[in-house]
GUTORPA-970577 format. One record per residue (C-alpha): residue number from 1; residue in one letter; x, y, z. Coordinates in steps of 0.001 Angstrom, whole numbers, plus 500000, padded with zeros to 6 digits. Example, Ala and Ser with C-alpha at 12.3 -4.5 7.8 and 13.67 -1.06 7.14 Angstrom:
REM residues 2
 resi resn     px     py     pz
    1    A 512300 495500 507800
    2    S 513670 498940 507140
END
This chain:
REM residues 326
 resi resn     px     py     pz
    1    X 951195 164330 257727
    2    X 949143 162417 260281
    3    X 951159 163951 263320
    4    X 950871 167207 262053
    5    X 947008 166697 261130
    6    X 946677 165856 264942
    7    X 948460 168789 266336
    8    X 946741 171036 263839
    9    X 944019 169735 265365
   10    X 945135 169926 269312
   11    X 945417 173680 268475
   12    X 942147 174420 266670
   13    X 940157 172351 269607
   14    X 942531 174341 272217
   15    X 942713 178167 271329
   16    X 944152 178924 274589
   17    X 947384 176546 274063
   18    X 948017 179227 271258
   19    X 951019 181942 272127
   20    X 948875 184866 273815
   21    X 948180 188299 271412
   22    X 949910 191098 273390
   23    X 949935 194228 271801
   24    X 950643 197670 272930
   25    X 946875 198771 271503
   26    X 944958 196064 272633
   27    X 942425 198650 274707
   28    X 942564 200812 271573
   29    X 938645 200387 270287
   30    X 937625 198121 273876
   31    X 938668 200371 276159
   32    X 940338 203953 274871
   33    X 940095 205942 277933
   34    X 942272 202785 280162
   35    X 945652 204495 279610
   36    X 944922 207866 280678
   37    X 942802 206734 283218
   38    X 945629 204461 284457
   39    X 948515 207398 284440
   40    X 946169 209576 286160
   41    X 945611 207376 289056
   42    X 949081 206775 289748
   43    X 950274 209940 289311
   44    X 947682 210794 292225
   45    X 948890 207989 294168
   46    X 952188 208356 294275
   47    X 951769 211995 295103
   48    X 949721 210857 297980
   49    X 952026 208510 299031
   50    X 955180 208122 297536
   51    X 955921 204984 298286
   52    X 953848 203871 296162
   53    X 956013 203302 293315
   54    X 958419 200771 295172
   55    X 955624 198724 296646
   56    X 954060 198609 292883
   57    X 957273 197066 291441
   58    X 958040 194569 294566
   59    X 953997 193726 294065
   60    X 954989 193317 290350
   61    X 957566 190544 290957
   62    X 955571 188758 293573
   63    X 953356 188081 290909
   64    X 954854 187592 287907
   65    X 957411 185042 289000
   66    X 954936 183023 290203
   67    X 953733 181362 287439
   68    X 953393 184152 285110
   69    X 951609 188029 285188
   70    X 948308 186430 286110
   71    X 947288 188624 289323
   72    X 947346 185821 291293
   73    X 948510 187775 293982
   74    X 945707 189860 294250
   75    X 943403 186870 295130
   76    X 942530 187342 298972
   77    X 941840 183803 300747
   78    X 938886 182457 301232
   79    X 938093 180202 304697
   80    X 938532 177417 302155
   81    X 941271 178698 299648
   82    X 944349 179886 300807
   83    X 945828 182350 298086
   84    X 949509 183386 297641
   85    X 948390 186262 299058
   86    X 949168 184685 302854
   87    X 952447 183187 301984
   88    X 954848 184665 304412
   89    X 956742 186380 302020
   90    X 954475 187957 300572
   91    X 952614 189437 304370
   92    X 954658 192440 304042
   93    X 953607 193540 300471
   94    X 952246 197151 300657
   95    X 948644 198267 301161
   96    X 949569 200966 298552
   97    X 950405 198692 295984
   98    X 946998 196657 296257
   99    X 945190 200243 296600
  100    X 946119 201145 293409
  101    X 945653 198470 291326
  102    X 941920 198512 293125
  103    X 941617 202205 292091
  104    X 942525 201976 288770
  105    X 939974 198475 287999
  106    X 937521 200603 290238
  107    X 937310 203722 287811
  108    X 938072 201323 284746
  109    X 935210 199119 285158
  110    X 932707 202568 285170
  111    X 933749 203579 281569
  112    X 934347 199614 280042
  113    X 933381 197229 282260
  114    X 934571 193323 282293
  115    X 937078 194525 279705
  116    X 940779 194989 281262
  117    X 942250 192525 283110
  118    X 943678 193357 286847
  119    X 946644 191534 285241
  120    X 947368 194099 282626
  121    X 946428 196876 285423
  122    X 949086 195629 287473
  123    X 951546 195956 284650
  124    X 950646 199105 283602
  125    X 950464 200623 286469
  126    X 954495 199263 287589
  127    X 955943 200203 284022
  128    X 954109 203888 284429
  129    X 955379 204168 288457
  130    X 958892 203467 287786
  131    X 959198 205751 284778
  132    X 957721 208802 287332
  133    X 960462 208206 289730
  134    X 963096 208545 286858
  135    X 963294 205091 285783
  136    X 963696 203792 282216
  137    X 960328 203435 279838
  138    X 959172 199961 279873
  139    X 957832 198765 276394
  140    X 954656 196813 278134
  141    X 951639 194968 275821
  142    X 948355 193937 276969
  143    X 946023 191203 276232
  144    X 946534 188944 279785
  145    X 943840 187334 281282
  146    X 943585 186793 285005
  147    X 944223 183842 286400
  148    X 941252 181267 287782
  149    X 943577 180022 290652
  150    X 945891 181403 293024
  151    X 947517 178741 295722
  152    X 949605 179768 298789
  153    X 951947 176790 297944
  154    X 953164 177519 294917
  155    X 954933 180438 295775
  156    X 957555 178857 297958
  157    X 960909 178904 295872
  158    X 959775 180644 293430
  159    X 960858 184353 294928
  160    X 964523 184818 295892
  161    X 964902 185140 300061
  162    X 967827 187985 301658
  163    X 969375 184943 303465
  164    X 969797 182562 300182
  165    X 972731 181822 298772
  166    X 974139 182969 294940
  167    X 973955 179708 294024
  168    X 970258 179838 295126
  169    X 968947 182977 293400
  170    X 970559 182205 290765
  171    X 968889 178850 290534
  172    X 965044 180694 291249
  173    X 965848 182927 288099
  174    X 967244 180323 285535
  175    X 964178 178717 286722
  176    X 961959 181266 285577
  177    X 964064 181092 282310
  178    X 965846 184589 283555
  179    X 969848 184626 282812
  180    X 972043 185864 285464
  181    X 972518 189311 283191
  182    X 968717 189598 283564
  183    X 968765 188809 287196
  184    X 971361 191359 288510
  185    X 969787 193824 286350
  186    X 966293 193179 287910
  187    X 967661 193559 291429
  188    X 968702 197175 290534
  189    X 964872 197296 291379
  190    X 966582 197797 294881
  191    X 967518 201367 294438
  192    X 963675 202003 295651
  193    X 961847 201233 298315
  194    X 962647 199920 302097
  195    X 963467 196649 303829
  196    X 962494 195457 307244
  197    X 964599 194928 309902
  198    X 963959 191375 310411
  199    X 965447 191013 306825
  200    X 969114 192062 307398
  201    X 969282 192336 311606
  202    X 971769 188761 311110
  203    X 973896 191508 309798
  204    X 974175 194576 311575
  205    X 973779 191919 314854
  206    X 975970 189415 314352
  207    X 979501 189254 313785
  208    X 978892 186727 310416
  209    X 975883 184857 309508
  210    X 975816 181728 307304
  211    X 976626 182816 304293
  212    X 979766 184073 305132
  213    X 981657 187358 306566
  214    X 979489 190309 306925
  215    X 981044 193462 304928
  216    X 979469 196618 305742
  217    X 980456 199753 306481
  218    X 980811 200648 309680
  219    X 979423 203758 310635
  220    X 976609 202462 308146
  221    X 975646 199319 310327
  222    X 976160 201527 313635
  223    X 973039 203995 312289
  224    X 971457 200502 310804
  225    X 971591 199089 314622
  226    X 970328 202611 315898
  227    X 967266 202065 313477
  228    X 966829 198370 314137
  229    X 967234 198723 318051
  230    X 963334 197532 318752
  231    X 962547 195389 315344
  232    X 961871 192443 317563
  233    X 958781 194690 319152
  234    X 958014 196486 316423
  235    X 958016 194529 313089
  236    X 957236 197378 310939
  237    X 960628 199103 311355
  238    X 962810 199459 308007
  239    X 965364 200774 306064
  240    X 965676 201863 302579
  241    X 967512 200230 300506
  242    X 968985 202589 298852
  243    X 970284 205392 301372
  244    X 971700 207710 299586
  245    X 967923 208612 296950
  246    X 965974 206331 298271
  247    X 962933 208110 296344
  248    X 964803 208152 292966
  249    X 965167 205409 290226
  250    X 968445 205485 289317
  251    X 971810 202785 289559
  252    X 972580 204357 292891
  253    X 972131 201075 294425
  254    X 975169 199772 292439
  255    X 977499 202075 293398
  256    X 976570 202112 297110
  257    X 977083 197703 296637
  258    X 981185 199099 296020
  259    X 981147 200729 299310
  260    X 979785 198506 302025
  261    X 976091 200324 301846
  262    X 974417 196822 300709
  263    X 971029 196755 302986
  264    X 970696 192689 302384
  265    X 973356 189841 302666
  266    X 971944 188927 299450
  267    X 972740 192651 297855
  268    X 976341 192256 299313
  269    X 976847 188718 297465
  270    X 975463 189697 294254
  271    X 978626 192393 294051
  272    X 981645 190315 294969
  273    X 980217 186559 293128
  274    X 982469 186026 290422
  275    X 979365 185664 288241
  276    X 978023 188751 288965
  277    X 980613 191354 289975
  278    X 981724 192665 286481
  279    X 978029 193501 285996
  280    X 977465 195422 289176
  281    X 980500 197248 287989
  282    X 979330 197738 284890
  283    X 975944 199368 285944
  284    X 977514 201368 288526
  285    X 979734 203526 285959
  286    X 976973 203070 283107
  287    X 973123 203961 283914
  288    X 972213 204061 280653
  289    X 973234 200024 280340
  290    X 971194 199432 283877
  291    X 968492 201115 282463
  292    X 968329 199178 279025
  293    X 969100 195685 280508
  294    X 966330 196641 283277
  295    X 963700 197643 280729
  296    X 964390 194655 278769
  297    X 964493 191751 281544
  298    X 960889 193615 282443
  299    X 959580 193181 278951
  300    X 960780 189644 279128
  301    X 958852 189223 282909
  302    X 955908 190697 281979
  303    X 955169 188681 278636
  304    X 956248 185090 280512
  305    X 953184 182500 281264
  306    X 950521 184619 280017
  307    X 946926 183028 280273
  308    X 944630 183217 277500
  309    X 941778 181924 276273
  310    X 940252 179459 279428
  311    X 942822 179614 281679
  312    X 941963 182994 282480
  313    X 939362 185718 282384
  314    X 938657 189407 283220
  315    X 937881 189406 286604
  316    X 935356 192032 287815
  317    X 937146 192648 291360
  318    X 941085 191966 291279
  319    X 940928 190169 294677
  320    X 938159 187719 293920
  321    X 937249 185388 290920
  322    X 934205 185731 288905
  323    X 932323 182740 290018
  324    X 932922 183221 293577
  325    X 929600 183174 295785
  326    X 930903 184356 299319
END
């Protein structure tokens, strides 16, 4: 009785140890116009630029697996604080992406102001982007807070590299308590967006880099080396990653794995690891299954390491805390 007295206790004195109250109404009576406002923006956006939706998703990711959907990531440095923002993986994250998370707290704050969390924007905004380029509809709550810190240094190992091994990635997702179902269904995330030369030129450049015999097809990496001719001069030059509908959510991505039209040496292992090949089949013949298991391992991202209580707030700009004095 004592024990359970004291951790009774523990949990009364510390609200914000309690599991966090997502819901999918939270802004119902706070905030009523947020959703509409929120599909409107990013409807405009990726209109605009359609792009959009990709960088969204990737910005998504680079959040949420470090250390939870917090929007850490939208922190910009300070000359004393270095935020994860400047990690080096994370230098070629999209202006688009930040733009319209920015838009959407921008017109937010005007009709309920220090009430939605750049956090929840940021998941909003990916679940409503990826079901606009065909994707599957991602059952999102809200209720996050944002986080109060946001360190360059905690990112390392925590996002999966092009170069890394199986065994690697596999380790970065179990570590984020992700199964390797969950993980080869979250890197169908791949059949949007682009990758940078840089990223795969070991490839298309080399006969075999270090993880082993490069598979490609041919007349693919011949076009891929046409791209990729000037990357060293010109870092900006990519690929998409899916080239067949690059523009289209769909399990594209999986089929074009079968065939040797894997951008990344880590897209290539992912369809011929023992652990993972049957599922990359599987998701190839059967969108409907990519689609569940994608919405699903999204859900299950999203709703990981949520602050509450003091460990976070509702920041009033996404890329700086409250407190800060500048």
């Amino acid at each position: 009785m004592k024990s359970f007295g004291l951790c009774l206790f523990i949990l009364l004195s510390f609200p914000y140890l309690l599991q966090a109250n997502l819901s999918s109404d939270y802004y119902t009576k706070t905030c009523p116009e947020f959703e509409q406002t929120l599909v409107q923006i990013v409807t405009d956006k990726q209109i605009a630029a359609p792009t959009t939706a990709a960088g969204t998703l990737r910005l998504f990711f680079h959040d949420c697996m470090v250390d939870g959907c917090d929007a850490s990531i939208l922190v910009a440095s300070t000359p004393r604080k270095t935020s994860e923002r400047d990690a080096d993986i994370n230098h070629s994250l999209p202006g688009d992406a930040f733009d319209v998370i920015t838009r959407i707290k921008t017109a937010v704050e005007l009709k309920c102001p220090n009430v939605v969390s750049c956090s929840d924007i940021l998941v909003g905004a990916t679940r409503s982007l990826v079901t606009m380029v065909g994707g599957p509809r991602i059952n999102v709550k809200f209720g996050r807070k944002d986080s109060l810190v946001s360190y360059m240094n905690r990112v390392e190992g925590k996002l999966a590299r092009p170069n890394m091994t199986m065994d690697h990635i596999i380790s970065i997702f179990e570590s984020s308590g992700l199964t390797v179902q969950e993980m080869v269904a979250l890197v169908g995330a791949h059949t949007i967006g682009f990758s940078h030369c840089k990223e795969f030129a070991s490839r298309i450049f080399n006969k075999s880099d270090q993880n082993g015999p490069v598979e490609m097809n041919p007349k693919y990496a011949a076009e891929l080396r046409k791209l990729c001719a000037n990357y060293t001069r010109d870092e900006e030059m990519s690929a998409f990653n899916d080239v067949f509908t690059p523009g289209k959510f769909d399990n594209m991505y999986y089929k074009n794995l079968k065939h040797g039209y894997g951008l990344l040496q880590s897209d290539h292992a992912i369809a011929f690891d023992n652990r993972t090949r049957s599922l990359v089949d599987l998701y190839a013949e059967n969108e409907t299954a990519f689609f569940d298991a994608f919405a699903k391992a999204m859900e299950k991202v999203s709703e990981k390491n949520v602050k509450t209580g003091k460990l976070g707030e509702v920041r009033r700009r996404c890329d700086q805390y409250n407190d800060y004095k500048g």
